[in-house]
N, C-alpha and C positions, 0 to 999 in steps of 0.2 A: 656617569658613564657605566657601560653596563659592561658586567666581567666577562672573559671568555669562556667559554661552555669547555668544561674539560674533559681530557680524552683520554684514553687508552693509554699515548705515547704519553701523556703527562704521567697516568700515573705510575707506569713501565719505569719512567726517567729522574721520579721522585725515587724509588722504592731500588732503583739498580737490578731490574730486574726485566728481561722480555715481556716483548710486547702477547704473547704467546702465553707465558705462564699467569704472567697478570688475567688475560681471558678467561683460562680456565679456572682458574683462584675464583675468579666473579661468576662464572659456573658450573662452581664447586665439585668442578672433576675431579675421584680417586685418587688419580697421581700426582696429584698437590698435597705438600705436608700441610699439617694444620695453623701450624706457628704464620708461614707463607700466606695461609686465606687470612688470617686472623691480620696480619700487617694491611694484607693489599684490603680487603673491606673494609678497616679502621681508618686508612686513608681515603677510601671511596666516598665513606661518610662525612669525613671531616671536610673535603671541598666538595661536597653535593652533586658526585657524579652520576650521571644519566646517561643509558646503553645509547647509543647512535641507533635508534631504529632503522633507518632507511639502509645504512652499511649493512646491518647486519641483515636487514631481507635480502640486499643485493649477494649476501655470502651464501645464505640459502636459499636461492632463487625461488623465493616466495615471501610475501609480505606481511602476510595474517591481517589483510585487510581485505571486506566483503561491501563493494561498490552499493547502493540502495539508491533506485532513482523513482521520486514517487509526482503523481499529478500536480498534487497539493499536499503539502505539510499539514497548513490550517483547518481540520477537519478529523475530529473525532474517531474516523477508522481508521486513516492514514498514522495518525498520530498511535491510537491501541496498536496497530502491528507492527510500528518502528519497535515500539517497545518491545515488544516479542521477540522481536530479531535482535535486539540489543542482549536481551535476557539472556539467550541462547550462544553467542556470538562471544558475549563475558566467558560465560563456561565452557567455552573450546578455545580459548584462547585467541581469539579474534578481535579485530576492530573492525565500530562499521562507520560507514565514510557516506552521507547518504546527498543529492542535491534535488532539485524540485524541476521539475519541467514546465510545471505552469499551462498544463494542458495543449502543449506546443513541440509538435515533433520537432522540429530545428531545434528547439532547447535541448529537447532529449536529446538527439544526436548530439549534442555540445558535451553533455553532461557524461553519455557514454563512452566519449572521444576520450574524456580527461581521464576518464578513470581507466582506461585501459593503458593509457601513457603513464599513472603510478602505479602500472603494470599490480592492480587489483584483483586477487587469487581466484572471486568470481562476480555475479551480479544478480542482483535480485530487481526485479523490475515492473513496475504497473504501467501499461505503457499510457500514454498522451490518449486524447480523446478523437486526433487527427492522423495516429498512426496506424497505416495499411501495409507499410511496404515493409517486408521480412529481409532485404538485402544485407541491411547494417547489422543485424542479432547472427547474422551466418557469418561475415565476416568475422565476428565477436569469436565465436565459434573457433571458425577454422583456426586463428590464434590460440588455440587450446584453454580458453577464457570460458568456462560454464556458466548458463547464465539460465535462470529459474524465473520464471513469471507467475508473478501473484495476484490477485485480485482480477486484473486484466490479463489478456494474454492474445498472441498471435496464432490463430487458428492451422497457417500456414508455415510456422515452422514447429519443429522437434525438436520440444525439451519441454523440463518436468515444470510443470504447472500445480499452482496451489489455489483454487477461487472458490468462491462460495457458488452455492446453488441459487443463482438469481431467479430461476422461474420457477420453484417452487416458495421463494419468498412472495413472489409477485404473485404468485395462484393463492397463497394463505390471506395476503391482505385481502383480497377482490373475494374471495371466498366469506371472511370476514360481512365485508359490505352486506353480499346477499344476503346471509344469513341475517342481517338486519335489517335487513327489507327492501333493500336499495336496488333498483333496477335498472335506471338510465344511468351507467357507470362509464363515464369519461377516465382516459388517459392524457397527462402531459407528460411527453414519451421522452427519451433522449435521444443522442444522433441517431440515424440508420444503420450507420456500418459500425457503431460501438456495440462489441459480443456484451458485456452486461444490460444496455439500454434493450438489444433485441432480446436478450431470454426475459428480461424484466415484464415485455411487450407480449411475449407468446404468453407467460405465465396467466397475462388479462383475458389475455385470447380463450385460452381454454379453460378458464373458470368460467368467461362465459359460456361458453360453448356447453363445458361438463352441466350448467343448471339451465340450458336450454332458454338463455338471454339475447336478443340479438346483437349484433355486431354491426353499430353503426359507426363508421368508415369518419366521420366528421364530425365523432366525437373523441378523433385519434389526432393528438397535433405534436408534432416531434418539435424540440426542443435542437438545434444542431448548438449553442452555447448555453446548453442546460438553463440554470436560473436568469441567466441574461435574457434569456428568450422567453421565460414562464410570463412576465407582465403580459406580453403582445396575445400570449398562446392564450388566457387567463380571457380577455377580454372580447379575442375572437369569438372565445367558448358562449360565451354569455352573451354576444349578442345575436345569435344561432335565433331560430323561433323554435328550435326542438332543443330545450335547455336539459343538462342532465340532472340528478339530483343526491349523485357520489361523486370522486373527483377520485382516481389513485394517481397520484405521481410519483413521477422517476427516483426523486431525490426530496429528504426533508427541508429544503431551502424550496423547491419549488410548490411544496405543499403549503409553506408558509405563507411566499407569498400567492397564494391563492384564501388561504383564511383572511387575508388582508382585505384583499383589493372585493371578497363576498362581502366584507362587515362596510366597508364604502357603499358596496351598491344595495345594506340593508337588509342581508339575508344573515340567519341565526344561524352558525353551526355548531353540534349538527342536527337539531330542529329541520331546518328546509334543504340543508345540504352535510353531506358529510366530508371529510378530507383524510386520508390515508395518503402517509411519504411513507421514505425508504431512508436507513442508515442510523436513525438513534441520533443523532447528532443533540449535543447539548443543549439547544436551543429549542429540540420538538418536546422538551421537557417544562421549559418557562413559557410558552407561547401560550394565550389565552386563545381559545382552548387548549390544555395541551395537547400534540398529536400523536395518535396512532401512529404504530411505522414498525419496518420491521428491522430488528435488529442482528447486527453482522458478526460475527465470530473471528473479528477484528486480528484481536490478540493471538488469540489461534493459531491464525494465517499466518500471522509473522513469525510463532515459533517454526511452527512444522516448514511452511519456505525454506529457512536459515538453516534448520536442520539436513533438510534434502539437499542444499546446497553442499554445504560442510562435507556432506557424504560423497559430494560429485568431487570435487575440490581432493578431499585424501584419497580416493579411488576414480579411479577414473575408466574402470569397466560398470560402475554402476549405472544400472538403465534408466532410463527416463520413464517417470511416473507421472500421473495426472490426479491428483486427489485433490476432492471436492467436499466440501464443510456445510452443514445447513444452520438459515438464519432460522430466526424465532419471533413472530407476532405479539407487541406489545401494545396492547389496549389503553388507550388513554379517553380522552373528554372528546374531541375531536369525531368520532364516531359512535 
């Protein structure tokens, strides 16, 4: 049977002393004698008391807990910038409380619902790969709930944003290619209306463009469920009669499986093709060849977010900032 969790009044009731004075004794207020803290802790310790977190946010109407709602968890960037924000979060004395949406606005909105019901001090957020509509992050808002977008972000609404510069990673890798000689350079793109899928997308555009490549239109195939969709996009590509002979993709899962499904139909890379992803992901490391791809200032992201938030959260005339991190081209076998 399991004991009951002891309280305050317990130990107020043990010690013949206010519920009041016992508090401060455990908050080693001034106007407590010393004899007083030394009973009421010695007590505290000997049945294993623990503050009532939830009580005590509800006394200072706030909870020193920071909401984190990300795409996916299982992924390498998601996973570096949790960390960040935890790191940051420990040292201001916060907790972070984070749930997954699973690339699904209805999730999200579930997930931002909860946390605003244990009235969460703010919110840090990447939103879904299906989210447009800015309604629910204003509601957020107006509740006096700050809420900081990282990685991804809502173009239309106002507040501070943390993401990486996607189209200048996308201009280094395809930059990259030429420079190796590669000229028919395909994209398997990501959705249309995702802000990182489209800078990813100009960044191609205008490497082409900048070494005067042209811009064939049907060797752009969007991806609207990223890697779910790269097999179809993968196969289209290749039975094209105008084949390319680079590949950049959105994402290093998609790049992957495009070294796959080339070594099936018997091409070398990168011999007769090359493959550039995007994200570093654990796996463009092990993948024979390993992949090119560029990598994200993950960790970064998550300190500085959590930071700016913290800032919104104890001040609440600080202004809304937009800063932006640049990734970095890591050269593997693959190209």
């Amino acid at each position: 049977m399991l004991n009951k969790q002891v309280t305050l009044k317990d130990l107020a009731r043990k010690l013949r002393l206010s519920v009041s004075t016992v508090s401060r004794a455990l908050r080693n207020v001034q106007d407590i004698s010393p004899e007083t803290k030394k009973q009421v802790l010695a007590l505290a310790e000997e049945l294993n008391y623990e503050p009532n977190f939830i009580a005590k946010s509800l006394v200072n109407k706030n909870t020193k807990v920071i909401g984190v709602v990300l795409p996916v968890i299982a992924s390498r960037y998601f996973a570096n910038a949790l960390s960040g924000m935890m790191e940051v979060a420990d040292s201001k004395g916060y907790h972070i409380m984070f749930c997954q949406s699973d690339e699904s606005f209805e999730k999200e909105e579930l997930c931002i619902k909860k946390l605003v019901s244990i009235r969460a001090d703010g919110i840090l957020i990447s939103v879904s790969k299906d989210t447009t509509n800015a309604e629910l992050f204003l509601k957020v808002q107006q509740k006096g709930i700050p809420i900081v977008f990282f990685d991804r972000a809502l173009e239309n609404v106002a507040a501070t944003k943390v993401t990486v510069n996607q189209h200048h990673g996308a201009y280094l890798a395809v930059e990259h290619l030429i420079a190796r000689g590669y000229k028919r350079i395909a994209h398997i793109a990501g959705p249309k209306h995702l802000s990182i899928a489209v800078e990813r997308l100009n960044g191609y555009l205008d490497a082409l463009s900048k070494f005067n490549l042209p811009i064939n239109e049907d060797h752009i195939l969007y991806c609207e469920d990223f890697e779910n969709d790269a097999q179809e996009k993968i196969e289209q590509l290749f039975n094209m009669e105008d084949k390319p002979d680079a590949i950049f993709a959105v994402n290093d899962a998609s790049a992957i499986i495009c070294i796959r499904y080339l070594e099936k139909l018997g091409y070398k890379v990168p011999k007769d093709i090359a493959v550039v992803g995007y994200n570093n992901d654990p796996t463009s490391e092990v993948v024979s060849p390993a992949l090119t791809t560029i990598q994200q200032p993950s960790y970064e992201v998550g300190k500085l977010a959590t930071q700016l938030l913290i800032d919104e959260i104890e001040d609440e005339l600080t202004p809304f900032v937009e800063k932006v991190l640049a990734g970095e081209l890591i050269i593997r076998s693959s190209s």
